[in-house]
N, C-alpha and C positions, 0 to 999 in steps of 0.2 A: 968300858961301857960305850964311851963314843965309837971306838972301833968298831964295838958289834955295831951300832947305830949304822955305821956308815957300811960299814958289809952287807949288811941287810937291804938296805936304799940302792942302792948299787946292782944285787941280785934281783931285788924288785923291776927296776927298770930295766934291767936285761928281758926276763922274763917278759913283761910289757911290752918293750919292743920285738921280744919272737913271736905274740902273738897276735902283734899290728901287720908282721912280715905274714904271718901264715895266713891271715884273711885277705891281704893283698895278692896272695897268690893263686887264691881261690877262685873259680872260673866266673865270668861276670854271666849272668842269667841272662840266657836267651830272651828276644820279644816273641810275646806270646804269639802265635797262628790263629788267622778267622777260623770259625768252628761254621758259620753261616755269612749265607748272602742272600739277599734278595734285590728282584733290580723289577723296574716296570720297565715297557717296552711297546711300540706304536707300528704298524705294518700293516702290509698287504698281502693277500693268500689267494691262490686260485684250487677251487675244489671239484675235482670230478667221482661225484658219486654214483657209481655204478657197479653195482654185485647182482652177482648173476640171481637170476628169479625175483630181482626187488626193481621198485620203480628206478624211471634214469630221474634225479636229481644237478643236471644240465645246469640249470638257473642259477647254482649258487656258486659258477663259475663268478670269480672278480671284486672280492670283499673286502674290507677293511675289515682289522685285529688288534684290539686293546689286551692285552695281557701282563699279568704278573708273574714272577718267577721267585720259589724258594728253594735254596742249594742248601746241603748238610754237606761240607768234607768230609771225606774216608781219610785220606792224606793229602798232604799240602798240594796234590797234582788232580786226584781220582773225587768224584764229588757224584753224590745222587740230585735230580733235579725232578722238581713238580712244577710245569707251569698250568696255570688257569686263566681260561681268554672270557672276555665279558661275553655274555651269549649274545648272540646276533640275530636281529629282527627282520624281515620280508614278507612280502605277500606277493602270490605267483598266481595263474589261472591253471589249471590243468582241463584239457579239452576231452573229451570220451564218446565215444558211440555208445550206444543203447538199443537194444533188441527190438524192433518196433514192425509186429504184424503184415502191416502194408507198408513195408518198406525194405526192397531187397538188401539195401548198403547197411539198415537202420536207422536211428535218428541220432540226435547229438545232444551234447548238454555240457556246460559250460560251470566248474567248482572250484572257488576260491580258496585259495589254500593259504593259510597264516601258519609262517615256517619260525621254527625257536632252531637256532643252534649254540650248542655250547664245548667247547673242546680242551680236554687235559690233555698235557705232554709230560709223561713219566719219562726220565730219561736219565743214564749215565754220560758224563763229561769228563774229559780228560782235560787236562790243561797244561799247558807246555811252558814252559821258561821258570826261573827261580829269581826273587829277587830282580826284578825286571816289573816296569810300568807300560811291559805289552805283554798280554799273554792272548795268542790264537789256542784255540781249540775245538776239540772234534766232539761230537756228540751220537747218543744212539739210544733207541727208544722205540716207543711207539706212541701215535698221534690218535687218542682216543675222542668220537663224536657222539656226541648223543641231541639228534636230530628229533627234532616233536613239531608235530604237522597239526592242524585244527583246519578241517575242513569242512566247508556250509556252502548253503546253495539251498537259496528257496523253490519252495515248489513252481515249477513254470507250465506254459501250455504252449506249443511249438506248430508250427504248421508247413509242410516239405511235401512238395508236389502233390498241393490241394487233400495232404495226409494230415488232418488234426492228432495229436496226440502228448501223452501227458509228460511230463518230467516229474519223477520224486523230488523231496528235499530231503537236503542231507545237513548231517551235524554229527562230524564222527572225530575221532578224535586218536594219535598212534604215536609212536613212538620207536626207533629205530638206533640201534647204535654200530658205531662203524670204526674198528680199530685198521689201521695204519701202520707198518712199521718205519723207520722213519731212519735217516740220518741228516747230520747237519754239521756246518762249521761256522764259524765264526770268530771273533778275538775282544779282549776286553784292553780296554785302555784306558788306566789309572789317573786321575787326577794327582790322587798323593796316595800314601799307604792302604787305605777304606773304601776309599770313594773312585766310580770308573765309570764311561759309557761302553754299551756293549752295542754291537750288529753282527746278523746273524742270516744265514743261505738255509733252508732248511726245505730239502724234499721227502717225501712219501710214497710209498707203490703199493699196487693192489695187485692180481694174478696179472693181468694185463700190462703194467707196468709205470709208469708217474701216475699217481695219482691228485698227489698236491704240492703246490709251490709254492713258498713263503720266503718273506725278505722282511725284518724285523731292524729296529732298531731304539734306543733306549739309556736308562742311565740306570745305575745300583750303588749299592755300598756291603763291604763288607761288615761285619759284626760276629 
């Protein structure tokens, strides 16, 4: 009986030890991959809007851009990106002639324009290096705006070469959107594994050619 006792204890621990061996051999689980990122980001953009048959938009050349950006990876390199800029406030004059009877040139009038702009960047990014606390990459997209004008101008009475005559008032109000297609580069430099500041080169073209030029820069983390 002791014999079988000790055969037994014996086969046990054998057993025991092959399958302490066979979980040691077993591969150690990868650390998981960010699935998202998001990073805010501070800059400056220069905007030339001009499409043919719409007004020139000149003024809103030279702006500050507060923006946030949310990334989804595809795979550890390939990522879709949304970013959204806080909309931006100005008032501009816009100058016009006016059809006026006794006045060969016409007359003129003078409407203040309170300008909203606001702008999304859908875009694919690549991202370069593995395992590395730099990563440069490339982007491509387009820079969508959606510009909203409020224009007012009280009624006036004008007077041009001894010509009295009237000015309407106005209070109108429009709305225009302006897609961009866009590239850009930039590199992201990791603090530790999550967490990085990002800066970023990013131009735009219309038929014409640049349309806008942005220089951003900022901090994120992955998650």
């Amino acid at each position: 009986m002791r014999t079988t006792i000790l055969a037994m204890t014996v086969v046990g621990g054998l057993m025991g030890a092959g399958v302490a061996g066979a979980q040691d051999m077993s591969p150690a689980p990868s650390p998981s991959l960010p699935v998202w990122d998001m990073n805010f980001s501070f800059g400056l953009f220069a905007n030339d809007y001009q499409d043919e048959g719409e007004e020139d938009y000149d003024e809103m050349n030279g702006h500050s851009e507060a923006r946030i950006d949310v990334g989804r990876y595809l795979t550890p390199h390939l990522k879709t990106e949304l970013g959204i800029s806080w909309a931006r406030h100005w008032n501009s004059y816009d100058y016009e002639r006016i059809s006026v009877p006794d006045l060969p040139n016409g007359g003129y009038a003078f409407t203040d324009m309170a300008n909203r702009l606001t702008l999304l960047t859908p875009t694919f990014t690549y991202q370069f290096f593995d395992n590395s606390f730099v990563h440069p990459y490339v982007s491509t997209g387009v820079r969508v705006g959606l510009l909203q004008t409020h224009a007012t101008r009280e009624a006036q009475v004008h007077t041009e070469n001894r010509v009295t005559y009237a000015v309407p008032a106005v209070d109108r109000e429009s709305a225009s959107w302006i897609v961009r297609p866009l590239v850009a580069v930039g590199c992201k430099s990791y603090f530790n594994e999550r967490t990085f500041i990002r800066s970023e080169l990013l131009t735009a073209f219309n038929r014409q050619g640049l349309a806008q030029f942005a220089v951003r820069a900022g901090f994120g983390f992955d998650f």
